[in-house]
C-alpha positions as CSV (number, residue, x, y, z in Angstrom):
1,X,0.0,0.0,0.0
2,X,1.2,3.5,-1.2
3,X,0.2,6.5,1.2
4,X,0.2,9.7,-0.5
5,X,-0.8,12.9,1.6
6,X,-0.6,16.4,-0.3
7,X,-0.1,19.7,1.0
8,X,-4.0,20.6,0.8
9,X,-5.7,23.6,-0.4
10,X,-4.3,27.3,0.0
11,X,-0.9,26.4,0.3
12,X,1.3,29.8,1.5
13,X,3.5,29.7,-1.4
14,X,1.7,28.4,-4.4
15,X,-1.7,29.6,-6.6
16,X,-4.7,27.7,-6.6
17,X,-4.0,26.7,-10.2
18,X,-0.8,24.5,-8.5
19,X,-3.2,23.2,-5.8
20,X,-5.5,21.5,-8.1
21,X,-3.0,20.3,-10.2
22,X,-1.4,18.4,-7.2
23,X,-4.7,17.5,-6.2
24,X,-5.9,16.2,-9.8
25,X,-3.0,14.2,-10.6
26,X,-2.6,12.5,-6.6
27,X,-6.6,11.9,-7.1
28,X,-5.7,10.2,-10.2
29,X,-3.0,7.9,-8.5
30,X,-5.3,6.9,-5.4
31,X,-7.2,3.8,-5.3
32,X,-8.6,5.5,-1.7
33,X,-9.2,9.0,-1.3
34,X,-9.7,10.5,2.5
35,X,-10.7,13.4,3.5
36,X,-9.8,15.2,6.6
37,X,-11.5,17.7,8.0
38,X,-12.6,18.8,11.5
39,X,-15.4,19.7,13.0
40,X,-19.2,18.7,12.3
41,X,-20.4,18.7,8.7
42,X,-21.6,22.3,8.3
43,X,-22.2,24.7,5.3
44,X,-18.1,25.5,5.8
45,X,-17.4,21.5,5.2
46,X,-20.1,21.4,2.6
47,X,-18.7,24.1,0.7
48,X,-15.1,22.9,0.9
49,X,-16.1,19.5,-0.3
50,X,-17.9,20.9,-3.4
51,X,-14.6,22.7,-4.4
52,X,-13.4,19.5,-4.5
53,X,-15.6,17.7,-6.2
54,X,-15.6,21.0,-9.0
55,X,-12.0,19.9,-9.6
56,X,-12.6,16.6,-10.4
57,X,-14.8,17.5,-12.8
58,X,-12.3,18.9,-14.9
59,X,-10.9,15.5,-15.5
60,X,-11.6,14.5,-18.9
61,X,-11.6,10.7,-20.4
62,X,-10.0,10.5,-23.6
63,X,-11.4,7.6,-25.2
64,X,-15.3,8.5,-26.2
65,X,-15.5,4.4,-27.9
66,X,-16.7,3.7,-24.7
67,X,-18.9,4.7,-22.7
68,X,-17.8,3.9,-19.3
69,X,-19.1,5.5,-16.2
70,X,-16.4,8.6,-15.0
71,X,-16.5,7.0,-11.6
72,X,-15.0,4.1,-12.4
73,X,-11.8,6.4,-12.5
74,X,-12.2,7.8,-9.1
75,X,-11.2,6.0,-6.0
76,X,-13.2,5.2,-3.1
77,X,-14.2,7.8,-1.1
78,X,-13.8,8.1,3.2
79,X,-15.0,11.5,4.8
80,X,-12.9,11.7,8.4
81,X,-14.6,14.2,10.6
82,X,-12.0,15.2,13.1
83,X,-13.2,16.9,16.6
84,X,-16.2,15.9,16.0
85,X,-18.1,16.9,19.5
86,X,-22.2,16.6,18.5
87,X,-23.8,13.8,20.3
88,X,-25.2,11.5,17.3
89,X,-29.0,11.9,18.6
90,X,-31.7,12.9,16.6
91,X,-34.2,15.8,17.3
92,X,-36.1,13.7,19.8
93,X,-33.2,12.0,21.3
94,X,-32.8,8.8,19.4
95,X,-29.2,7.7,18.5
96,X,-28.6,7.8,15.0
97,X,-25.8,6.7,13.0
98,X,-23.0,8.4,11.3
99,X,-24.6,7.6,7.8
100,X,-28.1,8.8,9.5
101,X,-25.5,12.0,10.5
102,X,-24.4,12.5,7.2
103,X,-27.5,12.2,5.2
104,X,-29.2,14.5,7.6
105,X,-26.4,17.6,6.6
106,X,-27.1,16.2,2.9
107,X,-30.8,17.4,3.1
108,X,-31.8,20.0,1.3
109,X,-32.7,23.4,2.8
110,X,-36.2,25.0,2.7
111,X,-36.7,28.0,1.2
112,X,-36.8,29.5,-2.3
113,X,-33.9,32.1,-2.8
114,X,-31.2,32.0,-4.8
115,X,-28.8,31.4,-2.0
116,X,-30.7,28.2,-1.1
117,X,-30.6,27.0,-4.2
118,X,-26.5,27.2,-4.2
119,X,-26.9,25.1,-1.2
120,X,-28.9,22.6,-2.3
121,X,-26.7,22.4,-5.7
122,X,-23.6,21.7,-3.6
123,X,-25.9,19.0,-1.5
124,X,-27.0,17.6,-4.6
């Protein structure tokens, strides 16, 4: 097993143009991709994953003969939640799982504005 860990996103002495390259091309290498980031999943972590996932649309495949599925070219994906300090309870007290946890910040927002429909793009 191969363990790769990049520098991340905004490094202090590159562009952002060098960041996604390094991310890109270490994506590309991975057969497991983890993601660190602390805290509970909030707009913040929602909107730092969707940058991500923006760069990996950039990714191209070359051969249009076949019509393969783009995420067969992806590795796996693992979100790690570091300092994670919410009790995993529902709103009427029930435990709930991390999936539960995690498909509850997935749900789209109510409302109608523009600026709730960028949040439930990036959800989406």
């Amino acid at each position: 097993m191969l363990l790769l860990d990049t520098e991340g996103f905004g490094g202090m002495d590159e562009n952002t143009t060098h960041d996604s390259r390094i991310f890109l091309f270490s994506l590309l290498l991975s057969s497991f991709f983890i993601y660190n980031s602390q805290g509970n999943i909030d707009e913040t972590a929602l909107n730092n994953i969707s940058l991500i996932i923006n760069l990996a649309k950039d990714i191209k495949i070359s051969d249009s003969s076949q019509q393969q599925d783009p995420a067969d070219f992806f590795p796996s994906f693992l979100w790690i939640v570091r300092d994670f300090a919410l009790q995993m309870v529902d709103k009427e007290g029930q435990k709930i799982t991390a999936k539960d946890y995690l498909e509850k910040a997935l749900e789209n927002q109510k409302g109608v504005s523009d600026a709730i429909e960028q949040k439930n793009k990036i959800r989406r």
